[in-house]
C-alpha positions in Angstrom: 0.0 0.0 0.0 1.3 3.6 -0.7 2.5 5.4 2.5 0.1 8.5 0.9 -3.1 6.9 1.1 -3.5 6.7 4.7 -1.1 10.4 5.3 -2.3 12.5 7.6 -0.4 15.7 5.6 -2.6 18.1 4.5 -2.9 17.9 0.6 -0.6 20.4 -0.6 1.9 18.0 1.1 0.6 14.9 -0.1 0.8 15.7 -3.9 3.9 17.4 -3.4 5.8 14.0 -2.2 3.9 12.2 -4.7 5.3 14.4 -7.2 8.7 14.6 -6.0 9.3 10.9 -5.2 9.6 10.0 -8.8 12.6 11.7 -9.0 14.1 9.4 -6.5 15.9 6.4 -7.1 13.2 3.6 -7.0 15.8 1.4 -4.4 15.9 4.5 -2.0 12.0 5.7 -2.5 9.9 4.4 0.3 12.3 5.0 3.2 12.7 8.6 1.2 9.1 9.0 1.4 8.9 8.3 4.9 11.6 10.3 6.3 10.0 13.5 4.3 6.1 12.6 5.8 7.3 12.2 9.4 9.3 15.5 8.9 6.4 17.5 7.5 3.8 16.0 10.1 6.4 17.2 12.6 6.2 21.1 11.5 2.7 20.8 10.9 2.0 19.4 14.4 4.2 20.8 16.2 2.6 23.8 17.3 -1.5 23.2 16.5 -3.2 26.6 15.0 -0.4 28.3 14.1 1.1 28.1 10.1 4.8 29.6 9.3 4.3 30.4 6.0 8.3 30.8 5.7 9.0 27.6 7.3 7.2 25.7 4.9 8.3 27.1 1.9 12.0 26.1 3.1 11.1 22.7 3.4 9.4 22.0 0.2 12.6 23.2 -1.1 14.8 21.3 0.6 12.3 18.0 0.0 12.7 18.5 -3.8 16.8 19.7 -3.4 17.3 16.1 -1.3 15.5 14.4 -3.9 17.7 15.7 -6.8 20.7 15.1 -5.1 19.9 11.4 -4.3 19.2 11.3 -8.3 22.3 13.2 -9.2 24.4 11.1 -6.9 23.3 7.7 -7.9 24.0 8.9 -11.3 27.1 9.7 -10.7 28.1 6.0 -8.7 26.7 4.7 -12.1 28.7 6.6 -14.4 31.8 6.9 -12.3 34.5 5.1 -14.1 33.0 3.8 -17.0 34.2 3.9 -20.5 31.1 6.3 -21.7 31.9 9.0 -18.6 36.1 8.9 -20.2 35.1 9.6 -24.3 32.2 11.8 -22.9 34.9 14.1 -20.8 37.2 13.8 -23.7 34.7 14.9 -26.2 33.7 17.6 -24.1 37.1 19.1 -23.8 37.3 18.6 -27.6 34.2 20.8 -28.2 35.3 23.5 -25.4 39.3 23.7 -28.0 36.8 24.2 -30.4 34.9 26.8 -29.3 37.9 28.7 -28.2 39.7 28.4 -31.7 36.1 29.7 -32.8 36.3 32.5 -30.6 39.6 33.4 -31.8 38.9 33.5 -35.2 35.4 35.1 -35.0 33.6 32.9 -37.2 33.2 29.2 -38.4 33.9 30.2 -41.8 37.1 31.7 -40.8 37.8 28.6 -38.2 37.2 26.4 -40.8 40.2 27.9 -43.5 42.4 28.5 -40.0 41.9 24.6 -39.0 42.6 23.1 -42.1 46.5 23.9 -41.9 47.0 22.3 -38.5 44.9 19.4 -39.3 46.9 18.4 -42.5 50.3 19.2 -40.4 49.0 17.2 -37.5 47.7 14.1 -39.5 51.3 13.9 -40.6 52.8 13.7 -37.7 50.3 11.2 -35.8 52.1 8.8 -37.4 55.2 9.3 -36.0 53.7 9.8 -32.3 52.1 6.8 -32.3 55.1 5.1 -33.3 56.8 6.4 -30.8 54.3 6.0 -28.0 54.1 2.1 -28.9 57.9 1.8 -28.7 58.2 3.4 -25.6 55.4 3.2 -23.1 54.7 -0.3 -22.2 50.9 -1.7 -21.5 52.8 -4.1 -19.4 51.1 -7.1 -20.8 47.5 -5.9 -18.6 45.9 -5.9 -22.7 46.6 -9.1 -23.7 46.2 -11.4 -20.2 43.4 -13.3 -18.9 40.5 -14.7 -20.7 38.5 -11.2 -21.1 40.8 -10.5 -23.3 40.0 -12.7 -26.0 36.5 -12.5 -28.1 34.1 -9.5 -27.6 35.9 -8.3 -24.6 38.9 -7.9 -26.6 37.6 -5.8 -29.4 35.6 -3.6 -27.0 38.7 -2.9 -25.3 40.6 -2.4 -28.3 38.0 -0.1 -29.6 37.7 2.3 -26.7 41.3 2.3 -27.1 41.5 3.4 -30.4 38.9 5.9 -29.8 40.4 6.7 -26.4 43.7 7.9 -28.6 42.3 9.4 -31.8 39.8 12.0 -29.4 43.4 12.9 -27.5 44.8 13.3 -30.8 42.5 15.8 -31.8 41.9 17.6 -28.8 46.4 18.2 -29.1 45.9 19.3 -32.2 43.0 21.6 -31.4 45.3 23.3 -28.7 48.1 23.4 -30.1 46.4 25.0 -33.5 44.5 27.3 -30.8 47.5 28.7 -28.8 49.0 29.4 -32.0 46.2 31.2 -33.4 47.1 35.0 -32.3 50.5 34.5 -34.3 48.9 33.1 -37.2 47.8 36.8 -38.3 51.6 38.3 -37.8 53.9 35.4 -38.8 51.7 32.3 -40.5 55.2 30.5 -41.2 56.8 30.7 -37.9 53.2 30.1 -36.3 52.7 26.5 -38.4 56.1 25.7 -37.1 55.3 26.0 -33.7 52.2 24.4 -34.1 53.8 21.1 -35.2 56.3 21.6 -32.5 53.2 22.2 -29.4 51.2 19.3 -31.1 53.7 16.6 -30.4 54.3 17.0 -26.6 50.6 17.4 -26.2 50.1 14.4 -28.4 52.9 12.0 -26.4 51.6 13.6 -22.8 48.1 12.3 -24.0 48.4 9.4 -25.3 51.3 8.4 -22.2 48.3 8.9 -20.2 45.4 7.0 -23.2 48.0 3.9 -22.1 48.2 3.9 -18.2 44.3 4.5 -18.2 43.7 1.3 -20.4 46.1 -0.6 -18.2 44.2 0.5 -14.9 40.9 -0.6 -16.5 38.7 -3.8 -15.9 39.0 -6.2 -18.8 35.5 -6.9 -19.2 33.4 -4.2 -18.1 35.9 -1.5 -18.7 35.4 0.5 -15.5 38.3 1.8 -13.9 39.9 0.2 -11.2 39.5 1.2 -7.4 40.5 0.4 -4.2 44.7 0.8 -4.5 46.1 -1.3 -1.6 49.6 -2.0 -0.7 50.8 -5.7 -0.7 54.1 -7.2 0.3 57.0 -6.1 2.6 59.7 -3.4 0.0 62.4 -5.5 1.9 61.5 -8.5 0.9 61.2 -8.2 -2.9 63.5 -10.8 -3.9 61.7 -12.8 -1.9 57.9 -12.5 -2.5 55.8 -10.2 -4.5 55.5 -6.9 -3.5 53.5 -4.1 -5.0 49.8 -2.3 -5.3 46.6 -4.4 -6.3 43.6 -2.6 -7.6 40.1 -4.6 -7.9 37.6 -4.1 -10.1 34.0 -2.9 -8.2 31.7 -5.4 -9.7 34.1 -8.2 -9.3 35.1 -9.1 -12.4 38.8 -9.4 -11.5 42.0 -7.8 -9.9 45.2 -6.2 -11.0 48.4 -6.8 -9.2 51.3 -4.0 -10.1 54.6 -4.7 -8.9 56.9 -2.4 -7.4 59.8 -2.9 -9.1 60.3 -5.2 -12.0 61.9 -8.4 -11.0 62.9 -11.4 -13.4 59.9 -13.6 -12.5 57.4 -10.8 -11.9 58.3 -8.1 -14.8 55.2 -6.5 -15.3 51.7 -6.0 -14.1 49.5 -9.4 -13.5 45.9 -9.6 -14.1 43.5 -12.0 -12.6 39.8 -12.9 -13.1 37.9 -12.9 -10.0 34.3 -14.2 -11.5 34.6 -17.9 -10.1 35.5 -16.8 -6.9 32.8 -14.4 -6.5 30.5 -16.5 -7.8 
């Protein structure tokens, strides 16, 4: 039975938390609604025959300000982490470059003709970054191990990554092309140089980072991995393994990073945890 159909709130109240609740996650909604009809009995009761018109105003605000934040919040345990929340951020601060080189050159017509030069300069030297970036930062094996990695968990993973690096390789070339914009007008040679030149730190900075995100991700459900915990004694690393371990939040396995890189425990280890959970 609803907890409104036998309220003794008057029925500005009553509609109100009807009204409201929906907003609410459905897992925290009764003992929401609850809380909130003891509260407004309370201020209605408490002193018979007399009405604060101020009083209840406040709290009809803060019923539908708690009731937001419950949403907000829950949205944000279900978002934190996850593959959607990292291409969304990076795809925002893709459009905000964007707007600023718009800004900067006063029109989208004038953007456009701008753009172009740094885009053809920058696909150029992509190549050559990623090259680099392969050679040199290693993934530490965390891509390739465990059964997750093989079959539709494997190309999911290898698909955020690609799009993980090309939305970093845009958003460097968007800076670089937008810090060198005031220059352009004054010196266009000496500002396509420096372009080139700002593109390919931002370019190795962001995709150094693309490849210790992917490594600190869960091989199946791609969330990031939480809950860093020091294991092992640093003075006996020759002896046993010694390092940080990071868990994935819905169980689907754990990631053991050693401390220092030993010859029989060289990289980072990653083990499935769904048997055990089960």
């Amino acid at each position: 039975m609803s907890p409104h159909l036998m309220s003794p709130l008057p029925w500005f109240d009553r509609n109100l938390l009807r009204a409201v609740e929906k907003i609410v996650p459905a897992e925290e909604r009764e003992e929401w609604s609850r809380t909130w009809q003891a509260e407004l009995w309370h201020m209605h009761h408490r002193s018979p025959g007399k009405k604060d018109f101020g009083i209840t105003v406040d709290l009809s605000i803060g019923l539908v300000c708690d009731a937001l934040w419950l949403r907000t919040d829950s949205w944000g345990r279900a978002l934190s982490g996850t593959p959607a929340l990292c291409l969304a951020s990076l795809a925002g601060l893709c459009g905000l470059a964007m707007l600023l080189g718009l800004a900067l050159s006063g029109s989208w017509r004038a953007f456009a003709i701008y753009a172009r030069g740094p885009f053809e300069r920058s696909v150029f030297a992509a190549g050559l970054v990623l090259f680099v970036s392969f050679a040199t930062t290693a993934l530490r094996g965390h891509i390739e191990q465990g059964t997750a990695s093989k079959g539709l968990n494997g190309l999911k993973r290898r698909l955020f990554f690609a799009a993980k690096s090309g939305m970093v390789l845009l958003l460097a070339c968007l800076l670089s092309a937008d810090l060198c914009r005031p220059v352009f007008g004054y010196f266009p040679v000496w500002a396509a140089a420096l372009q080139l030149l700002l593109f390919v730190p931002f370019a190795l900075v962001g995709l150094r980072w693309a490849f210790g995100d992917q490594e600190r991700r869960c091989q199946q459900c791609l969330r990031s991995l939480a809950g860093p915990a020091r294991v092992g004694r640093p003075s006996h690393n020759l002896l046993e393994w010694n390092g940080t371990e990071l868990a994935c939040k819905q169980g689907h396995g754990r990631l053991n990073v050693p401390e220092m890189e030993t010859s029989w425990c060289d990289r980072s280890q990653w083990g499935d945890l769904g048997p055990v959970w089960e």
